[in-house]
C-alpha positions as CSV (number, residue, x, y, z in Angstrom):
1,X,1.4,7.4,6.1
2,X,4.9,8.3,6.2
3,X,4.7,8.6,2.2
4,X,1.7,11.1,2.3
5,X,3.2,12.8,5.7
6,X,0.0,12.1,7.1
7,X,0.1,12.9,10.9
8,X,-0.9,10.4,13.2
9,X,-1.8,9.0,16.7
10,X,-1.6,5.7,17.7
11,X,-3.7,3.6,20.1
12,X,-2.1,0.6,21.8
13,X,-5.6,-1.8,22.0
14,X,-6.7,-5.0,23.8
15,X,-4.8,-4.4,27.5
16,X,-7.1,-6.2,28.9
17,X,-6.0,-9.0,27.0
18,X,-3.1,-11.4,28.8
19,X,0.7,-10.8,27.9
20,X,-0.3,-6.9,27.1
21,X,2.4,-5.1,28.0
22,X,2.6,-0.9,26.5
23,X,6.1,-0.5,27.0
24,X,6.9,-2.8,24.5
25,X,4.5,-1.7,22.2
26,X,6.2,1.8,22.5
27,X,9.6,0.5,21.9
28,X,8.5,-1.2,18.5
29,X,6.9,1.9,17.6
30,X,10.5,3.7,18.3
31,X,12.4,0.2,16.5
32,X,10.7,-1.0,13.5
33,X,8.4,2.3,12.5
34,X,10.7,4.7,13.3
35,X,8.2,7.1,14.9
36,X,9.3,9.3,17.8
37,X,6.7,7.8,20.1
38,X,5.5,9.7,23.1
39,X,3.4,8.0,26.0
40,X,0.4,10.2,27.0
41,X,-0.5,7.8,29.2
42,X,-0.2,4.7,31.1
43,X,-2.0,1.8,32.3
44,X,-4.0,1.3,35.1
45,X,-3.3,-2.4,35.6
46,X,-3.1,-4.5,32.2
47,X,-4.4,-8.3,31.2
48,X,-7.3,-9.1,34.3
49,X,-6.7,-6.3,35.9
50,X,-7.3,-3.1,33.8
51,X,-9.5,-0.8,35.1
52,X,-8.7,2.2,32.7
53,X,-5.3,4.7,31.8
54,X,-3.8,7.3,33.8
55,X,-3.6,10.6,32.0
56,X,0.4,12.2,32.4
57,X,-0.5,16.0,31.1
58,X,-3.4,16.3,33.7
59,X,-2.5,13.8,36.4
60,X,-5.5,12.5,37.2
61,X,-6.9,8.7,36.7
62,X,-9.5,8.2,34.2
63,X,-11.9,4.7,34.8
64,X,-14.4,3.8,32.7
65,X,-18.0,2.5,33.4
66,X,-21.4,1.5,32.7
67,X,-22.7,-1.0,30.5
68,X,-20.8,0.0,27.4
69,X,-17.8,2.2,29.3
70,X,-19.2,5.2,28.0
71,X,-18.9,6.7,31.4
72,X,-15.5,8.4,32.3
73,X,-14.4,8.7,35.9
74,X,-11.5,11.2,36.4
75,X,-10.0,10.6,40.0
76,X,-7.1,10.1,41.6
77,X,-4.0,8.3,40.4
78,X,-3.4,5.3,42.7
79,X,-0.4,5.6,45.0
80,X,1.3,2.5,43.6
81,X,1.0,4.5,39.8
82,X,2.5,7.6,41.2
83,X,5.9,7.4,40.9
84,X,5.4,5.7,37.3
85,X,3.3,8.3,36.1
86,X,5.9,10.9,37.2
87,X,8.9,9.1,35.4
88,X,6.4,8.8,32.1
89,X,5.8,12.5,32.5
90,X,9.5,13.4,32.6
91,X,10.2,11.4,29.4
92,X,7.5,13.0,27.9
93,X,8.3,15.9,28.5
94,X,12.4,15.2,27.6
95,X,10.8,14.2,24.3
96,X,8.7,17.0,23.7
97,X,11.5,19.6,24.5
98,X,13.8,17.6,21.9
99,X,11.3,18.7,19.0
100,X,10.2,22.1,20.3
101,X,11.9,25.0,21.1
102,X,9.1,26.3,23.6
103,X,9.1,23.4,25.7
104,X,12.8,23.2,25.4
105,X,13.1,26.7,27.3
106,X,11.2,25.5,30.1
107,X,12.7,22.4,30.3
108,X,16.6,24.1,30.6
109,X,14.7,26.4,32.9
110,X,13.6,23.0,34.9
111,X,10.2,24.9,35.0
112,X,6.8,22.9,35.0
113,X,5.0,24.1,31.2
114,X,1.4,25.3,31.3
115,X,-0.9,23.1,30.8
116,X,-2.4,24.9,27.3
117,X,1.1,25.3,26.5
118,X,1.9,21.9,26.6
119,X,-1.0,21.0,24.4
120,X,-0.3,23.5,22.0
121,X,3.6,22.2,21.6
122,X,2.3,18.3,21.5
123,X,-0.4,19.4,18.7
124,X,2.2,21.6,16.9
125,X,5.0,18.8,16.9
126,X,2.3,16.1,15.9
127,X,1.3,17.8,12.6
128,X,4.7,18.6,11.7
129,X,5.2,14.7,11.9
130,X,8.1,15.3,14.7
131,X,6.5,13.3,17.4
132,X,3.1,10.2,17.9
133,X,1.5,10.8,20.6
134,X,0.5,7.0,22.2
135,X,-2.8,6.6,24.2
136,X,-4.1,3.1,25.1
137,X,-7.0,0.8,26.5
138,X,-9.5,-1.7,25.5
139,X,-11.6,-0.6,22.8
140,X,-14.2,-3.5,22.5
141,X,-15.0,-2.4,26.3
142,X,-14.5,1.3,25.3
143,X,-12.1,2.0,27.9
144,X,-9.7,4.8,26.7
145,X,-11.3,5.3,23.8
146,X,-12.8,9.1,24.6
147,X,-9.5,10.1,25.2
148,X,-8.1,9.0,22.7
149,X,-10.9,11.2,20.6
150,X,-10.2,13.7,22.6
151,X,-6.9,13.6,21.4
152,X,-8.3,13.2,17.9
153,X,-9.9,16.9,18.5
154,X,-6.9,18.3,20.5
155,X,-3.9,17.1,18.2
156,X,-4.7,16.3,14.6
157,X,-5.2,19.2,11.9
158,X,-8.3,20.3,10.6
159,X,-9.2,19.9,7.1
160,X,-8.2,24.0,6.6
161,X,-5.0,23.0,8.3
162,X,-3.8,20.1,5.9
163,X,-2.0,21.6,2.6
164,X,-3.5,19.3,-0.5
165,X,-2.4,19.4,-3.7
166,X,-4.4,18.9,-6.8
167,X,-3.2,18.1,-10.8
168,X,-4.4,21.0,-13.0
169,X,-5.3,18.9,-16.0
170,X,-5.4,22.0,-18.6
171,X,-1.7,23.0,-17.5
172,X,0.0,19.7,-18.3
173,X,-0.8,18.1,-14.8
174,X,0.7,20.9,-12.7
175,X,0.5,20.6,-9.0
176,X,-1.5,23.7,-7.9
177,X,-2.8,23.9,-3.9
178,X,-6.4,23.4,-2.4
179,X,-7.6,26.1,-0.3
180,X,-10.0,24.2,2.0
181,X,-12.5,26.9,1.7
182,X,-16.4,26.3,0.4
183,X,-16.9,29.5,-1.3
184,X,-14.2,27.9,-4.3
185,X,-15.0,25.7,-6.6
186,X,-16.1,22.3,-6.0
187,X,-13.5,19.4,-5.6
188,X,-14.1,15.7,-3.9
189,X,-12.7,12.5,-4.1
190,X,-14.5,9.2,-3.6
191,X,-12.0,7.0,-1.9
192,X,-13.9,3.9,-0.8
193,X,-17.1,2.2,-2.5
194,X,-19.7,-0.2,-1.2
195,X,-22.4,-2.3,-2.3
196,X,-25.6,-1.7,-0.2
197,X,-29.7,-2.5,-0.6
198,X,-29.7,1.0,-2.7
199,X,-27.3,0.1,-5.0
200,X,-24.0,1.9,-5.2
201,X,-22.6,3.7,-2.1
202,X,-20.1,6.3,-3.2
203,X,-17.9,7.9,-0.1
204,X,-16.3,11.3,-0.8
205,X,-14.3,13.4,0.7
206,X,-14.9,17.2,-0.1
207,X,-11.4,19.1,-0.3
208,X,-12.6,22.4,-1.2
209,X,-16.1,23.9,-2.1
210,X,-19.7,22.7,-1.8
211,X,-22.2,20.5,-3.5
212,X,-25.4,19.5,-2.7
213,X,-28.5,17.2,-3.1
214,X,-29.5,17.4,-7.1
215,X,-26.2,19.1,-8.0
216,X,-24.3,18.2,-11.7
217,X,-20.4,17.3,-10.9
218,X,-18.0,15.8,-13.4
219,X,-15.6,12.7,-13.2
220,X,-12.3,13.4,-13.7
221,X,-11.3,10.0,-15.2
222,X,-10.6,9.3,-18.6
223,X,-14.8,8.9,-19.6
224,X,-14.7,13.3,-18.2
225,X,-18.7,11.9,-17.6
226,X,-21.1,14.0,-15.7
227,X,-23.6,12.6,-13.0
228,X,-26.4,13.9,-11.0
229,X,-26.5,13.4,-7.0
230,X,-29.8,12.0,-6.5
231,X,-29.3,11.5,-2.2
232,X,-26.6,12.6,-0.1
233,X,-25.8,11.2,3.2
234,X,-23.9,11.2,6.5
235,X,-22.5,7.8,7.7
236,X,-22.8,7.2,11.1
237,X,-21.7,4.0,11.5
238,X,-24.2,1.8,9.9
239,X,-27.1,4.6,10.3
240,X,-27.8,7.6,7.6
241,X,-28.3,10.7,8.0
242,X,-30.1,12.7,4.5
243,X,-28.0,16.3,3.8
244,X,-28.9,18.6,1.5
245,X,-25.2,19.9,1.0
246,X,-21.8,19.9,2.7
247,X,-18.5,21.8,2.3
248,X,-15.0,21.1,2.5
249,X,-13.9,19.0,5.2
250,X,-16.6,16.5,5.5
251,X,-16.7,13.1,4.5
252,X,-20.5,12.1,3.3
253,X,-22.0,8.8,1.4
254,X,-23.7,9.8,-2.1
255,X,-26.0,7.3,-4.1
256,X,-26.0,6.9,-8.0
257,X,-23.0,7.6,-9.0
258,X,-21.5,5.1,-11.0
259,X,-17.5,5.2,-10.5
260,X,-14.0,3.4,-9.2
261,X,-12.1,4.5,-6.7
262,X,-10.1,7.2,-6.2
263,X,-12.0,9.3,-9.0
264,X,-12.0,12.8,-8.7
265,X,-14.8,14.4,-8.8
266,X,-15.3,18.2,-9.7
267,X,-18.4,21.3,-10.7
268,X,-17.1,21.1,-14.3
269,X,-15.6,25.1,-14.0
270,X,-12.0,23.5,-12.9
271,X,-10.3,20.6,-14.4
272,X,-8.2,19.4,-11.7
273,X,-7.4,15.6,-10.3
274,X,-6.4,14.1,-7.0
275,X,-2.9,13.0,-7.1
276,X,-3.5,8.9,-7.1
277,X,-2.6,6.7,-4.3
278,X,0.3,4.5,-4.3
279,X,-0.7,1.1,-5.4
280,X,2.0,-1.9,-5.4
281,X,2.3,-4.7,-7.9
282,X,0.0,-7.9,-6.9
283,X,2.4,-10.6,-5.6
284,X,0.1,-13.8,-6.4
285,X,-2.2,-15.2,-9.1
286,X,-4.7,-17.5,-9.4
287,X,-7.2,-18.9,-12.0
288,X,-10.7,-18.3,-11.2
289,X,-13.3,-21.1,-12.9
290,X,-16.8,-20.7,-12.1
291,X,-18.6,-23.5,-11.8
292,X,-21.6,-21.8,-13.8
293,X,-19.6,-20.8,-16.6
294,X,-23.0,-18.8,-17.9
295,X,-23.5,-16.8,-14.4
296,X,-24.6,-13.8,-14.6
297,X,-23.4,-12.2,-12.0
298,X,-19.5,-13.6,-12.3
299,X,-18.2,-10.6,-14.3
300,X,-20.4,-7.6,-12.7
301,X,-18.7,-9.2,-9.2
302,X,-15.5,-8.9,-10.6
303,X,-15.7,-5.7,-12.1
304,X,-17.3,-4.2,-8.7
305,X,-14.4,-5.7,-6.5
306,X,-11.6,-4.0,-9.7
307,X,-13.6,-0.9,-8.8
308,X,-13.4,-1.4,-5.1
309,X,-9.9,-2.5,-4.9
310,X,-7.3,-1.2,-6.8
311,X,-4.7,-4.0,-5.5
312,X,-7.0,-6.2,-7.1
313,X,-6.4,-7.1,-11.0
314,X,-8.3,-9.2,-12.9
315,X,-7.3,-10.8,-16.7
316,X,-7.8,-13.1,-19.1
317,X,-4.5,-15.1,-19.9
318,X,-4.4,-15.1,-23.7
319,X,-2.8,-18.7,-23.4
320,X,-5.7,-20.9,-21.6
321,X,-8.8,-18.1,-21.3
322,X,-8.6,-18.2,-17.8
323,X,-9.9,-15.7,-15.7
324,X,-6.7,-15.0,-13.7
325,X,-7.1,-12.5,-10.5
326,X,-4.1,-11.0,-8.8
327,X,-3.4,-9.9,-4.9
328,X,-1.5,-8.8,-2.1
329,X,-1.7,-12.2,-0.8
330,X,-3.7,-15.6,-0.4
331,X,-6.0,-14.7,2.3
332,X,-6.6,-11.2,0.4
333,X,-7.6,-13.2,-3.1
334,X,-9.3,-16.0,-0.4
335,X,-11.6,-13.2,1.2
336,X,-12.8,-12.3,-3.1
337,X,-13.5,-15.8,-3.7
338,X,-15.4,-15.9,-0.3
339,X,-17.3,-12.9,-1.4
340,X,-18.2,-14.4,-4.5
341,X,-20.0,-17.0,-3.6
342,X,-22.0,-15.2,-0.2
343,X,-22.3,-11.8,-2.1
344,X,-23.1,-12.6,-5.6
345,X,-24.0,-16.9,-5.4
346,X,-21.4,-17.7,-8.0
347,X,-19.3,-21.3,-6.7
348,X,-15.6,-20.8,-8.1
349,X,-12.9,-23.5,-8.1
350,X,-9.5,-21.8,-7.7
351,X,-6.0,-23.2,-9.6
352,X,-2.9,-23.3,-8.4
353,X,-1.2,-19.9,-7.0
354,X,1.0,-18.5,-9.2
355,X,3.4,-16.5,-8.0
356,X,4.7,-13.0,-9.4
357,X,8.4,-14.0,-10.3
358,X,10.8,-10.9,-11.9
359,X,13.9,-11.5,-14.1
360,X,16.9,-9.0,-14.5
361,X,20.3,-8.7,-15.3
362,X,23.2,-9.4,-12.8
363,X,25.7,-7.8,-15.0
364,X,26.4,-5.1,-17.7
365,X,26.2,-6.6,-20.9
366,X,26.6,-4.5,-23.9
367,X,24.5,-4.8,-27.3
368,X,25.1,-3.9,-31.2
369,X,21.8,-4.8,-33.3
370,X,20.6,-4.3,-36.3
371,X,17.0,-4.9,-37.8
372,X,16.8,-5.2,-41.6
373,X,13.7,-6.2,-43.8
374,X,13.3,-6.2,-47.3
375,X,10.2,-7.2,-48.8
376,X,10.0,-5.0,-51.7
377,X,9.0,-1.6,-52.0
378,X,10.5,0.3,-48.9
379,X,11.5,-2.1,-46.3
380,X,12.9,-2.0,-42.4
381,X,15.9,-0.9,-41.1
382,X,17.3,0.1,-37.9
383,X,20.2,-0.3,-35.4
384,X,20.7,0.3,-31.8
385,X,24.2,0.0,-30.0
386,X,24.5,0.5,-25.5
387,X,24.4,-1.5,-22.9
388,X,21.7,-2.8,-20.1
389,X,23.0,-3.1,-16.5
390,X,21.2,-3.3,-13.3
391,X,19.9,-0.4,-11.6
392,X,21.7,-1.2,-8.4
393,X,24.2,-3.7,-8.2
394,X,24.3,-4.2,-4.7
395,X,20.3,-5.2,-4.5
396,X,19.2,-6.9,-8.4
397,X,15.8,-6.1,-9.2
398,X,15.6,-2.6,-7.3
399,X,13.8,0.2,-9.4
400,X,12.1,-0.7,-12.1
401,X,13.4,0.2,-15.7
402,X,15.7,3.4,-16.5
403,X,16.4,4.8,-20.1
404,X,19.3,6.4,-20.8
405,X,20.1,8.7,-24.2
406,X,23.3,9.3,-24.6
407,X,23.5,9.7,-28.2
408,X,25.8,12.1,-29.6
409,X,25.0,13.8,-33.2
410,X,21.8,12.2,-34.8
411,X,22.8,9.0,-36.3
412,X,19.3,8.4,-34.9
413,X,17.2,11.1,-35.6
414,X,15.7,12.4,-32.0
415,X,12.0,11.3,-33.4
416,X,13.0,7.7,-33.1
417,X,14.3,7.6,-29.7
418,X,10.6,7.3,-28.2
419,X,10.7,4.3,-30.0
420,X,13.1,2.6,-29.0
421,X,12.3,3.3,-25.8
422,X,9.0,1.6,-26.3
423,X,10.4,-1.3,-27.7
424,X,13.1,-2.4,-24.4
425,X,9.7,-1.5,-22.4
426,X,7.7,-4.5,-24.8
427,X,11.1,-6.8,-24.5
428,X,10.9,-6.0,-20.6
429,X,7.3,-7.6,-20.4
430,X,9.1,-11.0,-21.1
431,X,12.2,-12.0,-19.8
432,X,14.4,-15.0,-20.9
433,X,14.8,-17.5,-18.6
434,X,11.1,-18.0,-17.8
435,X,9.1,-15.4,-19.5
436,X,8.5,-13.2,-16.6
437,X,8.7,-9.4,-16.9
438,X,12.1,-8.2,-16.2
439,X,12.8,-5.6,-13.6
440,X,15.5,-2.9,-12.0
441,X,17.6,-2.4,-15.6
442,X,19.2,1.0,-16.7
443,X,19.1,0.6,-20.5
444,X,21.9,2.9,-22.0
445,X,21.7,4.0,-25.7
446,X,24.8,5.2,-27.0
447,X,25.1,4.8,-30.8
448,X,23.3,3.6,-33.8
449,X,21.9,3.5,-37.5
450,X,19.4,5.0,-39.4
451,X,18.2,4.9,-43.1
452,X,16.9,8.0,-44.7
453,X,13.9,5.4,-46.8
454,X,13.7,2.1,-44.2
455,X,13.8,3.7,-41.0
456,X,10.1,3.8,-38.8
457,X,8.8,3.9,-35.7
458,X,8.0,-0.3,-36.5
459,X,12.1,-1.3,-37.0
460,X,13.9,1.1,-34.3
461,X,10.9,-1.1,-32.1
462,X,12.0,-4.1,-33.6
463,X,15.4,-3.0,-33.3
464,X,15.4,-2.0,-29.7
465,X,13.6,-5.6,-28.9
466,X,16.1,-7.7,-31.0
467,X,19.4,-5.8,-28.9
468,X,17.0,-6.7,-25.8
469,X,17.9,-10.1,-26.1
470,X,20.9,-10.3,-27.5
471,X,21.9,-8.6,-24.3
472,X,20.3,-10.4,-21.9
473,X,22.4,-13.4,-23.3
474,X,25.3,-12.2,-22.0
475,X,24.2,-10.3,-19.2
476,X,23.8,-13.4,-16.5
477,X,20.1,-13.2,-16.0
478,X,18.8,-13.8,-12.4
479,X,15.4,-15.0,-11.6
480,X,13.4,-13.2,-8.6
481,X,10.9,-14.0,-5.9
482,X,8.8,-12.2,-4.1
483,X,9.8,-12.1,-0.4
484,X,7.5,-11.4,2.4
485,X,7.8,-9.7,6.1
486,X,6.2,-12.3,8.0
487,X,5.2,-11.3,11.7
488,X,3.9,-14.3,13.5
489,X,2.3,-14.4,17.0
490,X,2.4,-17.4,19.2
491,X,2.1,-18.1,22.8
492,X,5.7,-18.5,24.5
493,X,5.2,-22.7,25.2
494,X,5.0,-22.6,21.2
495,X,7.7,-20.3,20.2
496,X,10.1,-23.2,19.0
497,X,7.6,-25.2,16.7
498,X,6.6,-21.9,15.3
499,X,10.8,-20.9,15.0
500,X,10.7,-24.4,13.2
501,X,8.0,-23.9,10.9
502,X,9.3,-20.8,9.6
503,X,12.7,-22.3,8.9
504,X,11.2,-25.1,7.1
505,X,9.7,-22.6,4.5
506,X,12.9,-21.4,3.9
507,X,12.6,-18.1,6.3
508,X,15.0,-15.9,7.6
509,X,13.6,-15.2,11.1
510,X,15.0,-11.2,12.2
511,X,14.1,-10.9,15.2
512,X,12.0,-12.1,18.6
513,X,9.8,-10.5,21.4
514,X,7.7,-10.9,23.8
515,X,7.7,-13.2,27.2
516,X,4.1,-14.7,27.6
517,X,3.1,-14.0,23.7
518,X,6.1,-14.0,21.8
519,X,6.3,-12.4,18.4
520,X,8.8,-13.6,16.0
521,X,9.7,-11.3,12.6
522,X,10.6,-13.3,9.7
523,X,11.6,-12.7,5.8
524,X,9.8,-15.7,3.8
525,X,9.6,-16.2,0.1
526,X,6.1,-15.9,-0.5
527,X,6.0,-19.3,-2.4
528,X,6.7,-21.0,0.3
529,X,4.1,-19.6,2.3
530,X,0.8,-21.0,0.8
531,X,-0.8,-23.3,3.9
532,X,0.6,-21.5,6.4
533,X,-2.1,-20.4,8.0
534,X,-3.8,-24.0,8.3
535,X,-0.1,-25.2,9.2
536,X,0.3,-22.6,12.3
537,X,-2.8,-23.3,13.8
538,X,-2.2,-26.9,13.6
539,X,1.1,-26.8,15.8
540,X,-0.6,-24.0,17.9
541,X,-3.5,-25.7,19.0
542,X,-5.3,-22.7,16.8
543,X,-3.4,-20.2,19.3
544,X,-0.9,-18.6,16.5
545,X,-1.8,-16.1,14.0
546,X,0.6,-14.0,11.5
547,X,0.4,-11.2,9.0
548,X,2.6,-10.7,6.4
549,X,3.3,-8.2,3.7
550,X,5.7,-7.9,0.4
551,X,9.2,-6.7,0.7
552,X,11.2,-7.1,-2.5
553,X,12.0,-9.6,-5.0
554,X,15.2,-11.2,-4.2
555,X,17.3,-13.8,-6.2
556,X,15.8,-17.1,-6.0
557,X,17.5,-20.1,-5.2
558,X,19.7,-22.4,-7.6
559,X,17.7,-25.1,-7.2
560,X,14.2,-23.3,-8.3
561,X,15.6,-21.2,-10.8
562,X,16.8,-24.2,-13.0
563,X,13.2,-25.8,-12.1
564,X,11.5,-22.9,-13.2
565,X,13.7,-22.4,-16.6
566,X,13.5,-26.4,-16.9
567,X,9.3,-25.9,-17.2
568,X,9.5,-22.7,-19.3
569,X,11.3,-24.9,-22.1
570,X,8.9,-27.6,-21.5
571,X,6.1,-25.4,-22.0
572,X,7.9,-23.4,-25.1
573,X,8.6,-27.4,-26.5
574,X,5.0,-27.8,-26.2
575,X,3.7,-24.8,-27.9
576,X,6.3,-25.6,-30.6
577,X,5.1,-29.3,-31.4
578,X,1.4,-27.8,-31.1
């Protein structure tokens, strides 16, 4: 969120769970987020005891009944609650006045704020990202979720107040700004996709202009297709609701159109594209055998979930002609295979997880090579002189790949550079100790070699592939893992054997919280993290549960490194003899 500058709220769930406890939650917000979170309320009793929230602006105690909760109670607050509530109004308020200037008057002034006032300032600061407001409860029993809703209404931005920024296609992909308004030409995005009875369901969100039932719009992607909306509807929940049109701001469900997500949709007059989401690199692969290999439906569910999922790849290793699918994890490839088999009826057997190791350089190395081929009639020749270092020294494998041209005159003419630019990108895809793409290097060209008859496009590649390892030689390569921030929850009579487990696997553990529930933060590579789950809920009595997500790649061990290069030659031997 913080890389779109999305504003947000946050809602601290499940106090009527034991060893809740807000406070913390806050200060985690504050530590590990970095979000300048601000109470709007507090609890009215926590684990057994919650009734419902005390509201700080307005003072008053909000409980929630009925069958479902759905009925709000505003009374007052409870004696034992009213100091608290004052002391979490003064902090609020000390936090408010910090980010705006308004509130900071009255608060030098030691004057009580309106109460419109104050939720202007809290609305104003939360949209300009300065400050989260925090609101809390139980959500499966409904209590303090209308507030928080409320606060949905009161504080976030509406669509007209939100600056987004399209990619005018005809201008060379400049960034030009969406007006919001439904009386301009038509743009949407369909960010989510789901399989239903009907076939296809496509959501979109509309960012400016209007379409309708039996309206023509054209896909943006790479096929520029057109398709016809055959239904429009509102989602709510699971429940539909048939529109014949909708403007900017709303989010509606269309059927029959065919597409991935994140494609942008427009009327066809503008040719303009949603900037794309930020999607990392999978972290884990396995091979993927059906155990039908003449199923039907096996590649029409893997090219829905490619669709669905853009952190989900799927390939065919050249090697073996396996299907091999890549994730953000093992339970996130687990939940595909799952879906395989339920959704579609196709039984896979899964390999052995492979995991996403990186390669790079530890050192400058420089490099001087030439590429020369004669085979009658004009032949090949090019050379390339520089250096390859590591984009940062102080963290190996940061960034991903830098060239630099720093030629002087044109020994190379300029219309060969591209290419020997694409050929350290090709060399990049395979590294030298164990094949794996190579990552964080700065390649620096400095000098080189042309020939007025021999030189192409084909040997300044060649060239720029050949200096690629010659260089690496020298340049003390380093062989990377993917490392993973590991949160795992345990009850506090388990916090040990969970401490222990983590260390086993070869984890760093950070940090630890929590009295009755304790929640330990740990760095682990992910290697070492396949059958953790089973593992944890084995020394847990099924009480411990953990997320984790990728990091960085880090330098591996001594010990793996030389076991990985000793099965890459293995392999390479075997190829060889074959």
């Amino acid at each position: 969120m913080r890389r779109y500058s999305v504003p947000r709220l946050a809602f601290i769930n499940k106090l009527d769970r034991e060893g809740s406890d807000p406070d913390a939650v806050i200060g985690q917000l504050r530590d590990k987020l970095r979000l300048n979170a601000v109470a709007m309320q507090i609890p009215i009793g926590v684990s057994g005891d919650h009734e419902g929230v005390v509201d700080l602006l307005e003072r008053r105690a909000l409980r929630f009944s009925g069958p479902g909760g759905e009925e709000v109670e505003a009374g007052e607050v409870p004696a034992g609650l009213q100091a608290a509530m004052e002391e979490k109004r003064a902090e609020l308020l000390e936090k408010l006045a910090d980010a705006d200037e308004e509130i900071a008057e009255f608060y030098l002034a030691e004057e009580e704020p309106p109460l419109g006032v104050l939720r202007a300032a809290i609305r104003r600061q939360t949209i300009a990202n300065a400050i989260t407001p925090v609101f809390m409860g139980s959500a499966f029993k409904n209590k303090g979720v209308q507030p928080l809703l409320d606060g949905v209404v009161s504080y976030l931005p509406a669509p007209t107040e939100v600056t987004n920024c399209a990619l005018d296609l005809d201008k060379d992909e400049k960034q030009v700004g969406l007006t919001g308004v439904s009386s301009d030409p038509f743009v949407g995005l369909a960010f989510k996709l789901e399989e239903g009875k009907f076939g296809q369901l496509t959501y979109m969100r509309i960012y400016q202009g209007k379409v309708g039932r039996g309206d023509t719009i054209q896909s943006m992607a790479a096929d520029r297709r057109k398709v016809r909306i055959p239904r429009l509807v509102r989602m709510h929940a699971n429940e539909m609701e048939d529109v014949e049109s909708v403007g900017a701001g709303d989010i509606v469900a269309m059927f029959g159109v065919d597409c991935a997500s994140g494609t942008t949709f427009t009327d066809g007059k503008t040719k303009l594209s949603m900037t794309s989401m930020f999607v990392p690199d999978p972290v884990i692969s396995l091979a993927l055998v059906p155990a039908d290999k003449n199923a039907p439906n096996f590649s029409k569910a893997l090219g829905r979930f490619t669709k669905e999922d853009p952190t989900f790849r799927v390939h065919t290793d050249d090697e073996s002609g396996q299907t091999i699918i890549s994730g953000m994890g093992e339970l996130h490839l687990e939940i595909y295979v799952e879906r395989l088999k339920r959704e579609y009826g196709v039984e896979c057997s899964t390999g052995n997880p492979k995991v996403a190791f990186r390669e790079t350089a530890s050192t400058r190395s420089k490099f001087a090579y030439t590429h020369k081929k004669q085979s009658g009639g004009s032949g090949q020749f090019g050379r390339v002189e520089g250096y390859l270092e590591p984009i940062s020294s102080d963290a190996l494998g940061q960034g991903a790949y830098e060239f630099d041209n720093q030629l002087v005159g044109n020994m190379i003419p300029p219309e060969f550079v591209t290419a020997i630019d694409k050929g350290f990108r090709e060399a990049m895809l395979k590294g030298t100790l164990t094949g794996s793409p190579v990552m964080g290097m700065r390649v620096v060209l400095q000098d080189g070699l042309a020939h007025a008859v021999d030189s192409n496009e084909l040997a300044f590649r060649a060239a720029a592939q050949g200096a690629f390892k010659q260089a690496m030689a020298t340049a003390k390569p380093v062989l990377l893992e993917p490392l993973m921030s590991t949160e795992v929850a345990v009850p506090a009579e388990f916090q040990g054997t969970a401490v222990a487990l983590v260390s086993q696997r070869k984890g760093t553990v950070n940090s630890m919280e929590g009295a009755e529930f304790v929640t330990i933060d740990a760095d682990v590579p992910l290697e070492s993290m396949f059958g953790f789950s089973s593992d944890l809920r084995g020394v847990t009595q099924g009480k411990g549960e953990y997320t984790m997500e990728y990091k960085a790649h880090v330098p591996a061990p001594r010990d793996k490194t030389e076991l990985m290069v000793k099965k890459w030659k293995e392999q390479q031997a075997g190829k060889s003899e074959e």
